[in-house]
C-alpha positions, 0 to 999 in steps of 0.5 A: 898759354894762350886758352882764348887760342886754345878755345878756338883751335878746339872750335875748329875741331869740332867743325872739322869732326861734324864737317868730315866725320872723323879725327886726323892730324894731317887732314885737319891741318890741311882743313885748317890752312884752307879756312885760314887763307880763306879768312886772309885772302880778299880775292878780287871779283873775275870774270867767271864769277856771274857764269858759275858759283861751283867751286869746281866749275872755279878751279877748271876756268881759273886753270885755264885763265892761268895757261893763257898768261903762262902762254903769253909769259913764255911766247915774250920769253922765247920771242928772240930764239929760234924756238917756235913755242913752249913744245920746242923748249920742253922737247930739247929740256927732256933730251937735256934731262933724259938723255936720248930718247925714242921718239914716242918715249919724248912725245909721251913725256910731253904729254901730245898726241903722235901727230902734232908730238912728230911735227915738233920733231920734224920742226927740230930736226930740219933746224938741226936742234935734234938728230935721230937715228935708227933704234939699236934696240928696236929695229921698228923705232928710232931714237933721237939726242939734242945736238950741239946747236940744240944745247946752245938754242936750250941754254939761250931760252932757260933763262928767260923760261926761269923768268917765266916760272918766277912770273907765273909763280907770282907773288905767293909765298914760300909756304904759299908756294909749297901748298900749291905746288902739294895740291897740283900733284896730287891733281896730276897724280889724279889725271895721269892714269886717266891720260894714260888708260883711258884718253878720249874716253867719254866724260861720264864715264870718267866721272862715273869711275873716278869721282866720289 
């Protein structure tokens, strides 16, 4: 047995006790691989670091940098399609995976206001990617189902969208990967209600009920 390991491990414990106030296994674990990459990861100076020292202000802007080389990523991807951005990929990946839909239900999904969601479906219909027709349910609403000429425009563009997701992926690690892909969940899983209940809500107010 390694006790300089062990002295070590027991170090960072009461590190963890004095930093959080408490003993658990899965926290401290997290805890842990966070000091870790920490200690092993030699990040290069960015363009934010003279505007903000404040690790949220950080996580936001790097967010942020991160969409904008995923939006130059998908536009080379879809640049010899008949798609015109990554809401007509996503709106025909959602038929391919639900099956047909309402037209709220598909705009919701993609997570955009009624206005812009109704143009891509607009956009889709008049290139003949989609059809719609009258709810059989709900007299109020219709629903629309990829068509043929939509699957084939879809199944053109994936391969290059799985390029996208293995290039904005990067050079991270399998176990690297996984920890990411952990904490965007539960950051979505954090935002989603506010989406969902309270769009548009002024920001004090949503930091007032949801941030400790």
């Amino acid at each position: 047995m390694s006790y300089e390991l062990l002295k070590q491990v027991i170090g960072l414990l009461e590190e963890f006790e004095q930093e959080r106030g408490k003993s658990d296994l899965p926290a401290f674990a997290e805890w842990l691989q966070s000091r870790v990459g920490e200690a092993e990861d030699e990040l290069p100076h960015t363009r934010w670091d003279d505007y903000a020292s404040d690790v949220d202000a950080h996580i936001a802007m790097n967010i942020g940098v991160l969409n904008s080389h995923a939006k130059h990523y998908i536009k080379t991807a879809l640049k010899d399609t008949e798609l015109k951005g990554i809401q007509d990929f996503t709106f025909l990946a959602a038929l391919v995976s639900h099956g047909d839909l309402r037209k709220t239900d598909i705009i919701a999904k993609n997570m955009m206001e009624f206005s812009p969601g109704m143009e891509v479906i607009r956009r889709l219909l008049r290139n003949g990617f989609i059809q719609d027709y009258d709810n059989p349910e709900d007299g109020r609403s219709r629903r629309v189902s990829i068509t043929p000429a939509g699957m084939a425009v879809f199944e053109q563009a994936l391969q290059n969208m799985q390029n996208v997701h293995r290039v904005v992926a990067g050079n991270l690690t399998v176990k690297e990967k996984e920890m990411v892909l952990h904490k965007l969940r539960k950051l979505i899983a954090f935002h989603q209600p506010i989406w969902d209940n309270e769009y548009g809500e002024d920001l004090e107010k949503i930091v007032e009920r949801h941030i400790l």
